[in-house]
C-alpha positions as CSV (number, residue, x, y, z in Angstrom):
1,X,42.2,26.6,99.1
2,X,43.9,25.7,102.4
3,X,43.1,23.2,104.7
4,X,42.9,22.3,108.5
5,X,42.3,19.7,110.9
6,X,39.2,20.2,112.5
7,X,40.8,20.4,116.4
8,X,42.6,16.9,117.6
9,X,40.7,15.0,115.2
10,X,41.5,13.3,111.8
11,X,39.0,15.7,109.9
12,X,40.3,17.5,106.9
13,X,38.1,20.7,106.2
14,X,38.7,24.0,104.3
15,X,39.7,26.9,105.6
16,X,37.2,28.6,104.2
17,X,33.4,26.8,104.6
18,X,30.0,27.6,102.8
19,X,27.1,28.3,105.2
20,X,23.5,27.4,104.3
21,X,21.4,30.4,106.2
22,X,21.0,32.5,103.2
23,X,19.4,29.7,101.7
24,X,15.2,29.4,101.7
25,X,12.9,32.2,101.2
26,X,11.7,34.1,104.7
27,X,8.7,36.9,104.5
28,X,8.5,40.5,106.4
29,X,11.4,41.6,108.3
30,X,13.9,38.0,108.1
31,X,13.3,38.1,104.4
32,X,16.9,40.0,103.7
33,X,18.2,36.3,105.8
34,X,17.3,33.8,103.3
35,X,16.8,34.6,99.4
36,X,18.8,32.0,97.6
37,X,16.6,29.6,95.8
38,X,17.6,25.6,94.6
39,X,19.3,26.9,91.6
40,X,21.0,30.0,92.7
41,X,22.2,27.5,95.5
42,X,22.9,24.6,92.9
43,X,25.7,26.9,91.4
44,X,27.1,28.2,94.7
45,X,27.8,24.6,95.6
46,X,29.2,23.7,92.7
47,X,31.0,26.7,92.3
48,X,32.4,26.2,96.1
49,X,33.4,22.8,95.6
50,X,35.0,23.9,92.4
51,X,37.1,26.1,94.4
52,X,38.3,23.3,96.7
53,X,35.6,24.2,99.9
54,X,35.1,20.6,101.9
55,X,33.3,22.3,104.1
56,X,29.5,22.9,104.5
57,X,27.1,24.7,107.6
58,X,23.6,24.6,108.6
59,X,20.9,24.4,110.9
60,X,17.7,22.8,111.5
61,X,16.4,26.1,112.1
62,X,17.4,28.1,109.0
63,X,14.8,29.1,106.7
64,X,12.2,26.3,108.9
65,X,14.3,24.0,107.4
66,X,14.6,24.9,103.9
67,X,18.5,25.3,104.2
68,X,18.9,21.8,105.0
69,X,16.6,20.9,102.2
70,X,18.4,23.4,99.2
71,X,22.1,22.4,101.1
72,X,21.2,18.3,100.3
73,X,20.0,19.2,97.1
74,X,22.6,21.0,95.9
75,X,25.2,18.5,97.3
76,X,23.6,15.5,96.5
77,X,25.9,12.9,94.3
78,X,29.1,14.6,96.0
79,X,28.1,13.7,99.2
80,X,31.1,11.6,100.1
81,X,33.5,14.4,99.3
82,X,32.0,17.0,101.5
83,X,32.1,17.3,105.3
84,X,28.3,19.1,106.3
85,X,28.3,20.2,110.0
86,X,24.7,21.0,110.9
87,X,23.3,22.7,114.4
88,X,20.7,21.5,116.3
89,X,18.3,23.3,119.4
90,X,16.9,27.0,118.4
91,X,13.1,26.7,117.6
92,X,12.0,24.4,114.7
93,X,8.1,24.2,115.4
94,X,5.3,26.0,117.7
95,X,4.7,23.7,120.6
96,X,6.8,24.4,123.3
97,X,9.1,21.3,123.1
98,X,9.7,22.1,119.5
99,X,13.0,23.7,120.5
100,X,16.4,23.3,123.2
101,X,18.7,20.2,123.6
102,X,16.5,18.1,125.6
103,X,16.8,13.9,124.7
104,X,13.5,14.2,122.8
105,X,14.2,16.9,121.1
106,X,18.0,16.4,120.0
107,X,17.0,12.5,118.6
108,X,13.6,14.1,116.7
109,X,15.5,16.6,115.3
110,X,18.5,14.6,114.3
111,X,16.3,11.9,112.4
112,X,14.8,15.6,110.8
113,X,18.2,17.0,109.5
114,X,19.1,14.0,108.1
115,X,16.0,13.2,106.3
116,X,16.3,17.1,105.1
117,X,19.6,16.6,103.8
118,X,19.4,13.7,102.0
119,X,22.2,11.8,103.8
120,X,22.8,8.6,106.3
121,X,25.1,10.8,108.6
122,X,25.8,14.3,110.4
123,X,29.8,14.7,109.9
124,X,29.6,17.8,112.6
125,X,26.7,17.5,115.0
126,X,26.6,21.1,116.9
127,X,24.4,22.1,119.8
128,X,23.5,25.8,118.8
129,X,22.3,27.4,122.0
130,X,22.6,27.0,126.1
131,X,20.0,25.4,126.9
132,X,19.4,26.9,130.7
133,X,16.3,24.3,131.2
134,X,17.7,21.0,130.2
135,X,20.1,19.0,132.3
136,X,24.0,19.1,130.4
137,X,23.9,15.4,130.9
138,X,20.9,14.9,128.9
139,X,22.1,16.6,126.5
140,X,25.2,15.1,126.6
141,X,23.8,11.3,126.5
142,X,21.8,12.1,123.4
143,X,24.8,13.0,121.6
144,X,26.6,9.9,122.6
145,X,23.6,8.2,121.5
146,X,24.2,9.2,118.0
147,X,27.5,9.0,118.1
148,X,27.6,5.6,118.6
149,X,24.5,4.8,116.4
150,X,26.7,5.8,113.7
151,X,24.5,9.1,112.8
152,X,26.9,11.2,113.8
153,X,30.6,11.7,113.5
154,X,32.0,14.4,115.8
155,X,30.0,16.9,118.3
156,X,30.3,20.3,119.4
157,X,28.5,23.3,120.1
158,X,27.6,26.8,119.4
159,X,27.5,29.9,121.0
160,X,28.4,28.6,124.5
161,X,30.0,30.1,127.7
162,X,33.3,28.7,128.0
163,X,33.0,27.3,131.8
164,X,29.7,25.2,130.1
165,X,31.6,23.9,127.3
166,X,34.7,22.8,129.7
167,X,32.1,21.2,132.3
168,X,30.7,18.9,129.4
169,X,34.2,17.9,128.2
170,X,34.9,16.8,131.9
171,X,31.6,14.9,132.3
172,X,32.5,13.5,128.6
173,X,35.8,12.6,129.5
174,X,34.5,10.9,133.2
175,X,31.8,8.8,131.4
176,X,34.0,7.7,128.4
177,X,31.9,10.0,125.9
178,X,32.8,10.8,122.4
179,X,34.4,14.3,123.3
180,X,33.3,17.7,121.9
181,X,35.7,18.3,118.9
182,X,34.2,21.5,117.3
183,X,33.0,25.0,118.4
184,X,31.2,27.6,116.3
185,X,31.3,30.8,117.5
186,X,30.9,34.4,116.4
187,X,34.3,36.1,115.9
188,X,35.1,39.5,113.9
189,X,37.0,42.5,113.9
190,X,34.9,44.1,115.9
191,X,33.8,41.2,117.8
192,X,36.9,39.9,119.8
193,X,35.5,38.8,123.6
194,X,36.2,35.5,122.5
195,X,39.9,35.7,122.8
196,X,39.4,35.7,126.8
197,X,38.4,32.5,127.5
198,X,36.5,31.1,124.6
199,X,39.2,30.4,122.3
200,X,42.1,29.4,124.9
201,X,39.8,27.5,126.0
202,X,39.2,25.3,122.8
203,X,42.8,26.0,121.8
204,X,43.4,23.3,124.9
205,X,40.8,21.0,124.6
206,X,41.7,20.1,120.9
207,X,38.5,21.6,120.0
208,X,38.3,23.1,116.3
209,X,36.6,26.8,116.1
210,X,34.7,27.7,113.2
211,X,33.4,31.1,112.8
212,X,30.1,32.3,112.1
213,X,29.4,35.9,111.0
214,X,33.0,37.0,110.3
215,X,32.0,40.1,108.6
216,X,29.4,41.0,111.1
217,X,26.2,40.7,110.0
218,X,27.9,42.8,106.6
219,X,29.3,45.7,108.6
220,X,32.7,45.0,107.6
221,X,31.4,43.9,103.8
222,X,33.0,47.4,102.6
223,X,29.7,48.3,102.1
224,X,29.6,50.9,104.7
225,X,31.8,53.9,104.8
226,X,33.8,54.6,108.3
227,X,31.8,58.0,108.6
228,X,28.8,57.1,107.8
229,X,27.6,54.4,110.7
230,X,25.0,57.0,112.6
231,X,23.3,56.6,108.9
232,X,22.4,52.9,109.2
233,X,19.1,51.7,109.1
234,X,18.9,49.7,112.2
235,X,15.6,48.1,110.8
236,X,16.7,47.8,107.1
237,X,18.8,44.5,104.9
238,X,20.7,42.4,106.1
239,X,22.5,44.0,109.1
240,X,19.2,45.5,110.4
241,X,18.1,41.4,111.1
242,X,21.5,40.6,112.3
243,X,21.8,44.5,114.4
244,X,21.5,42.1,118.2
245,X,25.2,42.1,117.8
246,X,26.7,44.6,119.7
247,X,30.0,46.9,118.5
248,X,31.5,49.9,119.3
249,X,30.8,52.6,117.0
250,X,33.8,54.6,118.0
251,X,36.0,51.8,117.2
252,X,34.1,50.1,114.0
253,X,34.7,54.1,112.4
254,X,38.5,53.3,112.0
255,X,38.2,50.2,111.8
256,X,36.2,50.7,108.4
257,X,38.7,53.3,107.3
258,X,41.9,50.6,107.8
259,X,40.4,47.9,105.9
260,X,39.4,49.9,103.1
261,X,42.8,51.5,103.3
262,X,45.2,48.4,103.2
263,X,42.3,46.3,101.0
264,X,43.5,49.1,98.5
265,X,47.2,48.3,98.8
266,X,46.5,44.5,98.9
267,X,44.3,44.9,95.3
268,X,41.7,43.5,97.3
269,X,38.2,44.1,99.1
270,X,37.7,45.2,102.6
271,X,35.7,41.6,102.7
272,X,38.3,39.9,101.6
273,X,40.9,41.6,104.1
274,X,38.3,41.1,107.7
275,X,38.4,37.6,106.4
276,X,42.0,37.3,105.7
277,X,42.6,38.6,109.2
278,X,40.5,35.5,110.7
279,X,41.9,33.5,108.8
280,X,45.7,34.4,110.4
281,X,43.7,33.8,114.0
282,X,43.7,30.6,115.6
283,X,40.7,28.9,114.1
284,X,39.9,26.2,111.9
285,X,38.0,27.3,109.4
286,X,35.4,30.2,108.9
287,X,32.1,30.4,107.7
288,X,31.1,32.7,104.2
289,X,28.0,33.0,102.8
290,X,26.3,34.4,99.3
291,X,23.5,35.5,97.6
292,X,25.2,35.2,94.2
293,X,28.2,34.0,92.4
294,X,30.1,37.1,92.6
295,X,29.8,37.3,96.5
296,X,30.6,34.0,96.6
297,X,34.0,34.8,94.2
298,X,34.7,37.8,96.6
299,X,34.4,35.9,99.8
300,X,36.4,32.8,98.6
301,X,39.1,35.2,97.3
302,X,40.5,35.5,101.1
303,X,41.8,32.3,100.7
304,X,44.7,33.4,99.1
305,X,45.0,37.0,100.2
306,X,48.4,36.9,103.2
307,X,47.9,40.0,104.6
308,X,51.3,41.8,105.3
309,X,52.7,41.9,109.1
310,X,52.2,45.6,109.4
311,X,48.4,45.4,108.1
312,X,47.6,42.5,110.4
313,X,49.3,44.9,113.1
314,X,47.6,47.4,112.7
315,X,43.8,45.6,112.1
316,X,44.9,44.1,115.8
317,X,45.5,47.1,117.4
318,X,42.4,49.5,116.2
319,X,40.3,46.3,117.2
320,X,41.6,44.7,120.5
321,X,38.9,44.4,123.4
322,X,39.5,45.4,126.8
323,X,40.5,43.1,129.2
324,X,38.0,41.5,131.6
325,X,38.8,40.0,135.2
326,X,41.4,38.1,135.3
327,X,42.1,38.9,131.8
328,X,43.8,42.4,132.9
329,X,45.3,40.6,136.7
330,X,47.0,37.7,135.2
331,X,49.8,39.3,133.3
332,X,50.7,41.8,136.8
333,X,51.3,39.0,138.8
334,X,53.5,37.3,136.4
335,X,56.7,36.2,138.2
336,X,59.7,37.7,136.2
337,X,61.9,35.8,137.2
338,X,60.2,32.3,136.8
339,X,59.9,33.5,133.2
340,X,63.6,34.4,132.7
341,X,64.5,30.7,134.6
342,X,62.7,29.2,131.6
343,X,63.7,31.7,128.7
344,X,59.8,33.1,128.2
């Protein structure tokens, strides 16, 4: 296993990190979400830790709060030597405060995860929605509030607009706030907008990126053959529930078709190779997740998979998104020579 500092902090986490949403059981239609029970989960802890993962995710909102519950379980005496981020702000309950980043609901909720967990502290407190109805600096003075109770360690958030996530590091920075030092975002090979302006934007702030969903809800699981998309049941398994993530069939077809071609040459799995391509990115560390042992083996097997030049090349050209304004302006007004003045 590899490790990483988690952005400008002194936070040691593994590359690779174990999430928690597959744990719990769900009914109907989210049931393909969250299978694993305590002892399924028991061993895929131990087997992560085993394999030198640090690193573990979850949410208040997983499983109604089962994933917390299994995750602290399965943790429990190894508590010290594991670093447990947790997210806080989709919908935990029916009455209508029961969800957002408000004060009230941040402080309840935090008091909730730990008590689910089994722990003293949060190591990674995330915010895992915009809230568009609570003021940032509520939010923001909740999380200072545990910050400096001791509850908390380091903050970030989830699935944020990049101008949001700088305006909070300025208010941070103006009040003397414990900064944001960790983003999770969704990131794949066929889910790259986050290169304009998400992930420059954390590269500069010192903010560590971990990923969620790296294999796209299991489209790029090898699972699914490159000419056989328009024969995916959008309302059946596990990428029917996670289908509200958008890709370009056009461009997923050879996409499918490369990794299964150079996970062939590498003796490896088209998993392992979408992974292995994330994990050459600049992030920190990204997120796997299992409902058994040998998933867990395949996912964790990325770790040590380097992906030749030519391969990475190649996975970056069938995927690259178009550029958005400025993304496409900003390079044709690039003074030439300015850049020759300085050697770029």
């Amino acid at each position: 296993m590899k490790y990483a500092r988690l952005g400008n902090t002194g936070l040691i986490v593994s590359r690779l990190a174990l999430g928690s949403m597959t744990f719990g059981q769900l009914q109907g239609k989210l049931a393909p979400m969250a299978k694993v029970d305590q002892p399924t989960a028991d061993r895929l802890v131990a087997s992560s830790i085993d394999a030198g993962v640090n690193f573990f995710n979850s949410a208040d909102a997983y499983a109604r709060g089962q994933a917390e519950e299994i995750l602290g379980r399965a943790i429990g005496a190894r508590r010290r030597d594991v670093v447990i981020a947790t997210k806080v702000g989709n919908r935990t309950g029916p009455a209508v405060t029961d969800r957002g980043l408000s004060r009230r609901h941040i402080l309840l909720e935090a008091e909730e995860s730990l008590r689910r967990l089994g722990t003293d502290w949060i190591d990674v407190y995330l915010f895992h929605i915009f809230d568009q109805h609570t003021p940032l600096e509520e939010t923001l003075e909740a999380a200072e509030q545990l910050v400096r109770s001791g509850k908390v360690r380091y903050v970030g958030y989830s699935n944020w607009p990049a101008w949001m996530s700088a305006k909070a590091v300025g208010i941070q920075n103006a009040r003397g706030y414990e900064p944001f030092r960790a983003a999770e975002i969704y990131y794949s090979l066929v889910g790259r907008e986050v290169e304009h302006e998400i992930l420059p934007f954390a590269e500069d702030a010192g903010i560590g990126v971990t990923v969620w969903s790296p294999l796209a809800g299991g489209l790029l699981s090898g699972r699914y053959d490159a000419d056989k998309l328009d024969e995916i049941d959008p309302d059946a398994g596990r990428l029917g529930v996670f289908n509200f993530m958008p890709y370009d069939r056009a461009k997923a077809g050879p996409i499918l078709a490369a990794l299964r071609r150079i996970a062939e040459a590498a003796s490896a799995t088209p998993a392992q190779v979408a992974l292995a391509w994330l994990l050459a990115r600049p992030v920190t560390s990204v997120i796997v997740g299992a409902n058994s042992e040998a998933q867990l083996r395949d996912n964790l097997g990325a770790a040590d998979l380097e992906l030749p030049a030519e391969a990475i090349a190649e996975l970056d050209s069938l995927s690259t998104p178009p550029h958005s304004f400025p993304g496409w302006f900003t390079p044709i007004t690039r003074d030439p020579a300015v850049a020759e003045a300085i050697g770029e």
